[in-house]
C-alpha positions in Angstrom: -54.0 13.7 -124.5 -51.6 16.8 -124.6 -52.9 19.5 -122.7 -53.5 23.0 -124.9 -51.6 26.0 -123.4 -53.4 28.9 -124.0 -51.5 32.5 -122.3 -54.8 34.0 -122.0 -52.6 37.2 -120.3 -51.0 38.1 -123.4 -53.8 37.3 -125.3 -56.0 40.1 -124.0 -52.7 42.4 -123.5 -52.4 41.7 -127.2 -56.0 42.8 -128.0 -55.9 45.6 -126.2 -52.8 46.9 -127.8 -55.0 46.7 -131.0 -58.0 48.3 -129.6 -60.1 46.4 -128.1 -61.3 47.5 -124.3 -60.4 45.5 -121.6 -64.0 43.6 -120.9 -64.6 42.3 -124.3 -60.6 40.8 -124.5 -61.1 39.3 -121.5 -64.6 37.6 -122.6 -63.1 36.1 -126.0 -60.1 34.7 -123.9 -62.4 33.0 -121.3 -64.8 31.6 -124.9 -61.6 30.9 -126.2 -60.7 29.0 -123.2 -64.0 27.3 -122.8 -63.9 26.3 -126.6 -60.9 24.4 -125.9 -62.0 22.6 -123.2 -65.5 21.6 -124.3 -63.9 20.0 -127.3 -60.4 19.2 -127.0 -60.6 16.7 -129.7 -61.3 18.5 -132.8 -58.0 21.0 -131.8 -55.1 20.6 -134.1 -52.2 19.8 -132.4 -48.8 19.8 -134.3 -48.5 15.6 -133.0 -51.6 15.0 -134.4 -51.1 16.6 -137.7 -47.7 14.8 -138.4 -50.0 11.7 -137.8 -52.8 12.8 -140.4 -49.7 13.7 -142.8 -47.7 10.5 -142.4 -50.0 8.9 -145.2 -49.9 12.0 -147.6 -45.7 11.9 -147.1 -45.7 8.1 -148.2 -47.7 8.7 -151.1 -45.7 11.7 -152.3 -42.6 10.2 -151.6 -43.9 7.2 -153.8 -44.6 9.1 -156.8 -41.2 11.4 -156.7 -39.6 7.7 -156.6 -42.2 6.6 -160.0 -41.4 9.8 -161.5 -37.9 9.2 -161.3 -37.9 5.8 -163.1 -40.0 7.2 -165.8 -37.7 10.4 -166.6 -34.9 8.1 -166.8 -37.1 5.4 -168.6 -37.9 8.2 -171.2 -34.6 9.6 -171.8 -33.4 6.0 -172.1 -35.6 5.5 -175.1 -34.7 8.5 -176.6 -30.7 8.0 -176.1 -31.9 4.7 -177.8 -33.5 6.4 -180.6 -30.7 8.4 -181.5 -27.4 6.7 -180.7 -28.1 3.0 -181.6 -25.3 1.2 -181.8 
């Protein structure tokens, strides 16, 4: 498995930029951190995402293919309707 970066430095430099005091950043970074390691398989991971997505492209690429053959089956019949021979 990938390991997770996580910059907990800028993360609490970040936090306190917006407010927060020093302790409490520094105590969501290290839950943050401990999060990640407890469960490293429910994190999202750009890899694992195209793989969940791979499917979803097929399928979509599919029906843009279907929708293409009906458009032109439909304007077929219709240059048919009007312009027999």
């Amino acid at each position: 498995m990938t390991a997770i970066t996580f910059d907990t430095l800028k993360f609490v430099e970040t936090l306190k930029a917006s407010g927060f005091d020093e302790s409490p950043a520094k105590d969501m970074a290290v839950a943050i951190q401990e999060v990640q390691k407890a469960h490293p398989d429910t994190l999202v991971t750009e890899a694992r995402l195209e793989k969940e997505l791979a499917p979803i492209r097929i399928d979509l690429a599919v029906i843009k293919w279907m929708s293409g053959i009906l458009v032109a089956g439909v304007m077929a019949l219709i240059l048919k309707t009007f312009f027999p021979h």
